[in-house]
N, C-alpha and C positions, 0 to 999 in steps of 0.2 A: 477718460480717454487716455489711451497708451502716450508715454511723451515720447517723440520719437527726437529723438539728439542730434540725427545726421538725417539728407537726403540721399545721400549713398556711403555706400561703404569707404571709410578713411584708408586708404594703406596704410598699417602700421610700420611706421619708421623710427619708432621711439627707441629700438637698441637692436643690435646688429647680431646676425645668426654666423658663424663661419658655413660657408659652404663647398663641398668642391664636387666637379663632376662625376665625384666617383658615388657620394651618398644621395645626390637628387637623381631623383626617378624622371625623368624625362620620358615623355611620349612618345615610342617611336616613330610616329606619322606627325610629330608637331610640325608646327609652317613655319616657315622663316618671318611671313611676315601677318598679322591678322588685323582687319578693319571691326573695331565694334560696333556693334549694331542693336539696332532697337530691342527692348527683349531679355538681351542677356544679362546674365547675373556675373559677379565676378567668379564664382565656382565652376560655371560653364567653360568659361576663358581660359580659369588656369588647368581645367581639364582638357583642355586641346594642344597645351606644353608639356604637362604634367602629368604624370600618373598617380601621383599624390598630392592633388588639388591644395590641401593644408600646408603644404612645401612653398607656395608662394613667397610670403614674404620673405626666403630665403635666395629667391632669384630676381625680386622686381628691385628696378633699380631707378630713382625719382632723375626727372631731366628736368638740369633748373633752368632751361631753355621754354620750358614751356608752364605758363601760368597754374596753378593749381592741378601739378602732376600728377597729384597723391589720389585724384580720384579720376574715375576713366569716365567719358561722354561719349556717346553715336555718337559715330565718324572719328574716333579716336584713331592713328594708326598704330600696330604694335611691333616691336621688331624684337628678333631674339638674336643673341649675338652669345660668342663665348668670350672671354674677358679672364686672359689670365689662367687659361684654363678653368673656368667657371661660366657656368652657360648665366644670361642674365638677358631680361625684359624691360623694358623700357617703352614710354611714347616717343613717337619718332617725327610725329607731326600732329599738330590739331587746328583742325578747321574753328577759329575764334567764335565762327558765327552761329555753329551748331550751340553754343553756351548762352547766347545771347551778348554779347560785346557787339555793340553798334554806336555811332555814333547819333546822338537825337537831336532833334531841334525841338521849342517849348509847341507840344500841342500832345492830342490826348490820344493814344494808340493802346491797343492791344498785342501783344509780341509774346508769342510761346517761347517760353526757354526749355532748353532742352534737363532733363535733371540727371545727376551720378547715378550710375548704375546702383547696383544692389550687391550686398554678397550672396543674398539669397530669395527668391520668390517671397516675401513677407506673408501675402496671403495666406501661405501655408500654414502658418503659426499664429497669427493674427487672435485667432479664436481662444487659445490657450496661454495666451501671456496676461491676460487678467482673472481668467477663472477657466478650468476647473484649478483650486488649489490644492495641495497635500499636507493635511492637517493631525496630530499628533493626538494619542488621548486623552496629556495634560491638557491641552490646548481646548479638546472638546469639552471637558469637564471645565473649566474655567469660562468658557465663552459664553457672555451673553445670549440668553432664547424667548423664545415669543411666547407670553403666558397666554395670551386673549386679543381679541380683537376688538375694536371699536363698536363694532358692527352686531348683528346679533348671530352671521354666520357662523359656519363650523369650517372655514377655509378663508382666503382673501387673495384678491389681486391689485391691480394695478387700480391707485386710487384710494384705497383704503387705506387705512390706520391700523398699524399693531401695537401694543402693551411688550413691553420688553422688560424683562431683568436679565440683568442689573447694568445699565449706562450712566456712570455717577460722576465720572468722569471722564465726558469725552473726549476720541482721538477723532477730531475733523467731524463732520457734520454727513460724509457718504457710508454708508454700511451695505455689505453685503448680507445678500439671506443665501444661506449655505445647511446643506443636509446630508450627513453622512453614508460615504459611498463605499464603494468598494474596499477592500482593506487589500496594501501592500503587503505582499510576504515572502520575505527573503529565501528564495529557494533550496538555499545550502545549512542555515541553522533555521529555519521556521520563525523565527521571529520578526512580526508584525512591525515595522518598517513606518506606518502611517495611514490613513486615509482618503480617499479621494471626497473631496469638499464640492458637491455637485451642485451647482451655481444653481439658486431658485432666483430671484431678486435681487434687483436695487432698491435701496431706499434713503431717506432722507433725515435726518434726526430733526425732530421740531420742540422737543423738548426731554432734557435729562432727566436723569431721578430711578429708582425704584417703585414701581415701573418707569421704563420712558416710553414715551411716544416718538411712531418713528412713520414715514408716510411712503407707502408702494407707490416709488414711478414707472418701473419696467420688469416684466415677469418671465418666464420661460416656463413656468410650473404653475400649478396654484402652491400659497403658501400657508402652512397647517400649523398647528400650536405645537410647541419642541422644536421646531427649527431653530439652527444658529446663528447667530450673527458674525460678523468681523468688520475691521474699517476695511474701505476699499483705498488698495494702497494700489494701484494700478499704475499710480503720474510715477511711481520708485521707477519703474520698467525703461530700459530702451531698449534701441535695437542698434547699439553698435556690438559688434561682433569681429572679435580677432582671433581667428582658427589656429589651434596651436596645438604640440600633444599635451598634455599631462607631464608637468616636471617632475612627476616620480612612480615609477611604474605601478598601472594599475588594472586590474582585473573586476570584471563584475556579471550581471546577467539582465537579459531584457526581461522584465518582469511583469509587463502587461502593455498595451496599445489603446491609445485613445482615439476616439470618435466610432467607436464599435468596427473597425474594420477588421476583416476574417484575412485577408492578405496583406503582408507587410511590403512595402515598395517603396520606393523613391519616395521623397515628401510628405510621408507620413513619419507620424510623431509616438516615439515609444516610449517607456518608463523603465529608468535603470535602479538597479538597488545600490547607487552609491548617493553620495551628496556630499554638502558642504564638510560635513564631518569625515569624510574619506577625502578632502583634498579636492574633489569635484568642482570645476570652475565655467561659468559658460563660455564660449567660443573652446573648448575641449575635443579636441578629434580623435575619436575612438574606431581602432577595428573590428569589425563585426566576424565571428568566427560560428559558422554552423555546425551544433553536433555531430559529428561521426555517428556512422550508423554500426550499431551490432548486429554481423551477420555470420551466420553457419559454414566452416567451410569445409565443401563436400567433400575436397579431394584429403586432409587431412587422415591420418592413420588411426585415430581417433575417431567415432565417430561423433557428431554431435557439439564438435569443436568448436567455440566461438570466439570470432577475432574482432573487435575494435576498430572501425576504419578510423584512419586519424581525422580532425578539424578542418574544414575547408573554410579559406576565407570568402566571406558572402559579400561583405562590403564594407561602409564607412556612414560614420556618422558625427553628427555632431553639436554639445550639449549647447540648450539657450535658456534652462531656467532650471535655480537648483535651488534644493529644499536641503531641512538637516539631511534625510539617510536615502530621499532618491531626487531621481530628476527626471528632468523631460528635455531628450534629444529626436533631432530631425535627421531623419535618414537621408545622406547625401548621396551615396553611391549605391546600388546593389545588381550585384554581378549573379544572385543565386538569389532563390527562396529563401527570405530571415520567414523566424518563426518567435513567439515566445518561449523562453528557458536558451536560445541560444548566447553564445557566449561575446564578452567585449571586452579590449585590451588595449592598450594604450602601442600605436604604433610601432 
């Protein structure tokens, strides 16, 4: 099970951004004042002030007037103000009761509390924060696989017993059954980047050794001799998320889209050719820039002449889980059709 760290999004307040009106983008239709409501995410909210939603934390400003500021609840009020010549957000009021603050007496009740918003629809991502993972070829060639079965089949599922080499020293007792997927490939020098680790199986180790025995609880696939294993490191994961750009400039390209979608949109989840070894960090917000197209132009003295239209910005994204040489970001914004091979840069 994913561990999730927070019930909503923390404002990060841990170190202070300079800001002045002249470098935040502001919305030009922002409201002076906004009620939050059931629903919303914090990327929603700062997209109704902001034009660059990931600019937040450089305009919210915590009010120690009001009890746990740092995260926002339905029925929060929001005010915007300029301060100094700098525009800044703030709660302006909260209803205690929308959180649950009540006073009790001893007897046994039921009372919904209301919880922090979100930075972003989790849902969305939900599926990809434990598996599929991106797995290397050292890493394939070293990973434990399934010689045999218990059984007398030529496959298995849930229930069964696999033979595995080599678990001789195990990490925890959960393993994943994993089979090699698609291969990443960096568009610009051709080189193979990693692989996509297509989630077969959970299982269970019941015993170490050369072989071990390991016991199928839950499948998506049948599972066949040559599969991989890995530990299931999924409790590593949260979902706190601090949207920031990139501290040192960076360019890269979207290099494939998971869950088989033919269109890229809003809340779907791409794969970048950078990672932790390019500096890549999650809560990273990246500009999406769409090829220029190459087109003939008639009226030139030349015929046959072809001009380059420049880069249009498409939208904004932003990374929640990074590997060594790519990763997997959720598209926050898009303004235009993204495509794969289009391009990403650091604000």
């Amino acid at each position: 099970m994913v561990l999730r760290a927070a019930l909503g999004w923390l404002i990060p307040l841990i170190f202070s951004m300079s800001a002045t009106a002249d470098d935040i983008r502001l919305n030009p239709a922002h409201p002076a004042q906004y009620r939050v409501a059931e629903g919303d995410t914090l990327w929603d909210i700062a997209g109704k002030f902001l034009q660059k939603p990931a600019q937040w934390p450089r305009v919210w400003h915590s009010n120690p007037a009001v009890k746990n500021s740092n995260y926002l609840y339905p029925g929060d009020e929001l005010a915007f103000t300029i301060v100094n010549g700098k525009p800044q957000i703030s709660i302006a009021s909260r209803n205690q009761a929308t959180i649950g603050y009540e006073k009790l007496s001893p007897t046994i009740r039921e009372t919904p509390l209301a919880q922090a918003i979100k930075l972003l629809p989790t849902t969305a991502i939900d599926q990809f924060l434990s598996s599929p993972k991106v797995v290397t070829e050292d890493e394939l060639a070293s990973a434990p696989y399934i010689l045999g079965f218990a059984s007398e089949h030529l496959i298995a599922g849930a229930g069964d017993r696999v033979y595995v080499r080599t678990i001789t020293e195990p990490v925890g007792i959960n393993y994943t059954i994993y089979r090699k997927g698609q291969a990443y490939v960096d568009p610009d020098s051709k080189e193979t980047l990693g692989y996509e680790a297509e989630f077969i199986a959970d299982t269970t180790l019941q015993k170490a050794g050369d072989p071990a025995t390991l016991l199928i609880n839950k499948t998506n696939s049948e599972v066949r001799a040559g599969d991989r294993l890995m530990p299931n490191t999924a409790n590593e994961i949260t979902l706190n998320y601090f949207p920031r750009p990139p501290e040192k400039p960076l360019n890269g390209s979207i290099i494939s889209v998971l869950n088989g979608v033919s269109q890229i949109g809003q809340f779907h989840t791409v794969v970048l050719n950078k990672g932790a070894a390019d500096d890549l960090a999650v809560g990273h917000v990246l500009d999406i820039y769409q090829h220029g197209k190459l087109i003939t132009d008639p009226y030139a003295a030349e015929k046959g002449t072809a001009v380059m239209l420049p880069d249009e910005l498409a939208g904004s994204l932003m990374v929640y889980r990074v590997f060594k040489h790519v990763s997997y970001a959720l598209i926050m914004q898009a303004s235009q059709a993204i495509h794969v091979l289009d391009k990403v840069q650091s604000p």
